[in-house]
N, C-alpha and C positions, 0 to 999 in steps of 0.2 A: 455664538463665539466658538470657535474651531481649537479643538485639543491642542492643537500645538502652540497656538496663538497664547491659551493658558497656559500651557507650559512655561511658556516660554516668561508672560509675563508674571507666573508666579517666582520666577527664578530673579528675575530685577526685585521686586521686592522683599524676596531675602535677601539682597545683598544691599538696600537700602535700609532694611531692617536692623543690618548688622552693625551696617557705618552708623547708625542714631541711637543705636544700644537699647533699641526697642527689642528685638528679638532676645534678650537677654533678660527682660521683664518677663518676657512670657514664660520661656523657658523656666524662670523662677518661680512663677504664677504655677505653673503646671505641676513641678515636683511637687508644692506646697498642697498640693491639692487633690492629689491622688496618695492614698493609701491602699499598696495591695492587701487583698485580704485572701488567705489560701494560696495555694497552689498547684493546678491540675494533672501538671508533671509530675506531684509526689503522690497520685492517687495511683493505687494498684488495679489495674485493669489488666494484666496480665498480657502475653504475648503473641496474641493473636487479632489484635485490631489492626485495620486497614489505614494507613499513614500514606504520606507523598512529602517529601522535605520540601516541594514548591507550593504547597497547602497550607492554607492557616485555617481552620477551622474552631470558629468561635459561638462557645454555646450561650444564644440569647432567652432569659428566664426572665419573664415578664408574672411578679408578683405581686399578690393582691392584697399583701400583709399592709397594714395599717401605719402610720407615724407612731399610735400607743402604744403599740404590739411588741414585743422583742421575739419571741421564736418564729422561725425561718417563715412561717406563713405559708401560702399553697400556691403551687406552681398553676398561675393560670392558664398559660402560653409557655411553651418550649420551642426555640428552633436552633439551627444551627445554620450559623452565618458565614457562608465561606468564603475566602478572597483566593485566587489562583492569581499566585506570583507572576507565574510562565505566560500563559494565556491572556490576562489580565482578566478573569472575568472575577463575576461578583455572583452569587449565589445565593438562596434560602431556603432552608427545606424544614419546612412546619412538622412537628410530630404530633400527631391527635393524642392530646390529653387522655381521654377512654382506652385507650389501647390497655389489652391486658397483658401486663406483662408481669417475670420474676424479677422482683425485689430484694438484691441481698440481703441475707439476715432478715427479710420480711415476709416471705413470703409471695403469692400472687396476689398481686392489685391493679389498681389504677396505674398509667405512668406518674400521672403528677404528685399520687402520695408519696412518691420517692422522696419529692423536695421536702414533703411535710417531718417525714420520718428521720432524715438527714444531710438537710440541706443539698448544699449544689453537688458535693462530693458524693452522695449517693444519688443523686437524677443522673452523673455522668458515670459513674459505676452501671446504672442500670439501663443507660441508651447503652454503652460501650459492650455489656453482657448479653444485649438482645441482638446489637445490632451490628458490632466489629468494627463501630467507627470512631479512630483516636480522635479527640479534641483537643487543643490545643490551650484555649484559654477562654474562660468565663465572663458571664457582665448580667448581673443583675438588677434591672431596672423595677422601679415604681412605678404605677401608671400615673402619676401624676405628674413624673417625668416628660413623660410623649405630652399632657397638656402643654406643659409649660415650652418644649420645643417648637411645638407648631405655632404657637402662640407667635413664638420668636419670629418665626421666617414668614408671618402673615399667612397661615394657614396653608391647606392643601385641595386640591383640585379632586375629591373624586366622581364617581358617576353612578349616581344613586338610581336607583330604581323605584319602581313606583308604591311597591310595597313597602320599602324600604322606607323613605321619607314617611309616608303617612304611619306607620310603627316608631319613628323617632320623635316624630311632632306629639303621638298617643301614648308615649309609657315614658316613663322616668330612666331612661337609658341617658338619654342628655339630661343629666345632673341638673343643670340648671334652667328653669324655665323660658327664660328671657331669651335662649338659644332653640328652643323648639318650633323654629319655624322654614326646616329645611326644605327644599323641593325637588321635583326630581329632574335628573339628567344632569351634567356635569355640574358642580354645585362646589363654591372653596366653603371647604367647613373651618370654624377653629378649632382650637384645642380639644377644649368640650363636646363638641360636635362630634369629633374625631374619633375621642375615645369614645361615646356613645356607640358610632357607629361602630367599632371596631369590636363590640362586643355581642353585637346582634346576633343572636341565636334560634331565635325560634322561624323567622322569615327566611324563606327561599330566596336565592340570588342563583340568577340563570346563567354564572359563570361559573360559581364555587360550589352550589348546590344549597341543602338547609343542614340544618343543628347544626351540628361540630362542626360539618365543610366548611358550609358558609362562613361561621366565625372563625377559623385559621384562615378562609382565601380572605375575609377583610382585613386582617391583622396583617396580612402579607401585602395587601394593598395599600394600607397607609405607610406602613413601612418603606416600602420601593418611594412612594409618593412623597413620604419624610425626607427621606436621602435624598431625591433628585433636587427637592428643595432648597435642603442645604447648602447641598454641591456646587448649587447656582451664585450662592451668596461670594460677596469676595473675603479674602486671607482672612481678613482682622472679624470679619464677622462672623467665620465660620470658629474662629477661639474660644469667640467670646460665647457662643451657644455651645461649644460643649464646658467652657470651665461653668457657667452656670447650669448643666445639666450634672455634672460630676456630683453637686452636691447630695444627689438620689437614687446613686449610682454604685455599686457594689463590686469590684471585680479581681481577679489576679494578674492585671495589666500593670506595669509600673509606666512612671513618666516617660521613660525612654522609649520603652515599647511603643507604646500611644502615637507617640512620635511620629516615630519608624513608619508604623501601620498606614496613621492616618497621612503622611507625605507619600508612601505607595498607590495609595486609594487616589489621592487627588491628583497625578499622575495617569490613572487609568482615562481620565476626562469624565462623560456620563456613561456608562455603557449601560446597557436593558439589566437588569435584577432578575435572574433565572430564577425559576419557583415551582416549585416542589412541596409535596406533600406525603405524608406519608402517615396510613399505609396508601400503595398504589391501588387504583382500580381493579375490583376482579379480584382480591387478594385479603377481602375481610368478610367478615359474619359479624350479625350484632343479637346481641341477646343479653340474660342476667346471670349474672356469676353471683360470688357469696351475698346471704344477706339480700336479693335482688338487686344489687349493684347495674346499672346500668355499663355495657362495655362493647367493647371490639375486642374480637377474637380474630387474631390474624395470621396469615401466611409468612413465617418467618423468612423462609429462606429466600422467596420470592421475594420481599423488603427489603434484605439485606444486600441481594446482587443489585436490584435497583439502586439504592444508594450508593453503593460503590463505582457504578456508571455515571450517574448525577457526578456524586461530589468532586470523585478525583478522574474524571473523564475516564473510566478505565475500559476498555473493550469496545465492541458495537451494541447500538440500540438496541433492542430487542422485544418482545413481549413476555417479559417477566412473569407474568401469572402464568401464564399457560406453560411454561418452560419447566416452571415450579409446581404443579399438580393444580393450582387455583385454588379455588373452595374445597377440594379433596386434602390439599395437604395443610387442612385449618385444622389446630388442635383447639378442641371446646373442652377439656377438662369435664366430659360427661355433664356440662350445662347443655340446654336447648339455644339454640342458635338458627339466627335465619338471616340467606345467603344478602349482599348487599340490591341486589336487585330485586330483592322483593321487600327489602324495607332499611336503608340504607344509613336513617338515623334517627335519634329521640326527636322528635319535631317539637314535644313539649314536654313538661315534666311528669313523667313517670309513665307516658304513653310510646305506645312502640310505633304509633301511624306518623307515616312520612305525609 
């Protein structure tokens, strides 16, 4: 179906919507149903992050806290989700949970103990401090959320590899047994499947790499694969999967926003999901910090021009590592460290062999 074509007939249907005083259901449906919590505008990150008013940059924190749980739980997944107004494009740039970075008021850690230690407002104090990039607004999802999504839109298309499948069919990654019988090459997983996959870590994948790559390039894979899903669906169906995902859903978006956001987006038609990672190639060290903490030791200033290129288009392309010193300008805090090309991630627990 051709962008305009959607356009065009998304536009008849709000105005049919309007004469049947359905879109006036929803719109009620919707307030009733979002409650912001926080707000990212009143966290003090001071005056030196990188902003663009035709930017929205939305931080996605994918937690692994429990229904029993009440403290914030641990950031499994961090990325930021950008939408460009101007341009129309759509954006993702993973940050690798290991990254060693400073924690206000905490110290050096993990990224992800950020979330543990003070929720979303100190993970975006602590991208904003390393990394100079303003966010806009927040959404913290459950992973039981992405099940029950994919579930919704009749699963997702992805393209499993060989090791890949027979590691999903062998270890309890897919939760439930009755789904462990994936195969490889393009293959629609459900929900279950889905997240299974999207958490695989110890197997190589010959586009993302292994450990931590691999598992942020699947997580960025179902995600792109979620969205185009959706996108596909018509009006009324694509409501009704997010007011049923709202219910597991955390954010500082209110109704109107939502709105707003999501009628820009469905406007852009499908465009490709740009993807990004970080840190960039060439521009980290992996070794043990306190405690034997496994971690990345990174190139900051290298990361942070990179990102600034990515998110808000800013300059020409460049080779960032080398521009920036590479592995020379990696601060190891007098840990041992070794360069990414001789051992690039934990392949399993507590071992340094790739």
């Amino acid at each position: 179906m051709g962008k305009k074509f959607k356009i065009v007939m998304a536009v008849f249907l709000v105005i049919a919507l309007s004469i049947g005083g359905v879109l006036g259901y929803y719109d009620a449906k919707l307030e009733a149903s979002v409650t912001p919590k926080g707000n990212l505008s009143k966290v003090d990150v001071g005056d030196d992050v990188k902003f663009d008013n035709d930017v929205v940059n939305i931080l996605l924190v994918g937690s692994d806290r429990r229904s029993d749980e009440t403290e914030a739980g641990r950031s499994d997944s961090s990325m930021i989700a950008t939408i460009n107004m101007k341009t129309k494009e759509l954006k993702l740039t993973s940050l690798m949970r290991d990254m060693y970075v400073d924690i206000p008021g905490h110290g050096r850690n993990k990224l992800n103990s950020a979330y543990s230690f003070g929720g979303v407002d100190l993970l975006y104090k602590t991208i904003a401090q390393n990394f100079d990039i303003k966010i806009d607004k927040y959404c913290v999802v459950d992973f039981s959320t992405f099940e029950k999504v994919i579930n919704e839109v009749g699963g997702i298309e992805i393209d499993l590899e060989e090791k890949e499948a027979d590691y999903l069919n062998t270890t309890n990654y897919i939760s439930k047994k009755k789904y462990r019988n994936v195969k490889a090459g393009k293959h629609i997983l459900n929900g279950n499947q889905a997240l299974g996959y999207s958490r695989i870590r110890y197997v190589s994948n010959s586009r993302y790499g292994d450990g931590e790559f691999g598992r942020t390039g699947r997580q960025r894979a179902v995600l792109e694969a979620t969205y185009k899903k959706i996108i596909r669906q018509n009006p009324m169906k694509i409501l009704d999967i997010g007011f049923n995902a709202l219910d597991d859903v955390s954010t500082d978006m209110n109704a109107s926003y939502i709105k707003g956001l999501v009628t820009s987006v469905v406007q852009f038609g499908v465009p490709k999901v740009q993807q990004m990672r970080i840190p960039i190639e060439g521009t980290y060290m992996q070794g043990r910090a306190q405690s034997g903490m496994f971690v990345f030791f990174i190139n900051f200033d290298a990361n942070k021009a990179a990102m600034e290129h990515f998110i808000f288009s800013k300059g020409k392309e460049e080779d960032f590592a080398s521009k920036f010193g590479g592995y020379q300008n990696i601060e190891t805090y007098g840990y041992p460290a070794k360069p990414d090309s001789e051992d690039a991630s934990e392949s399993s627990p507590g071992s340094y062999k790739r």
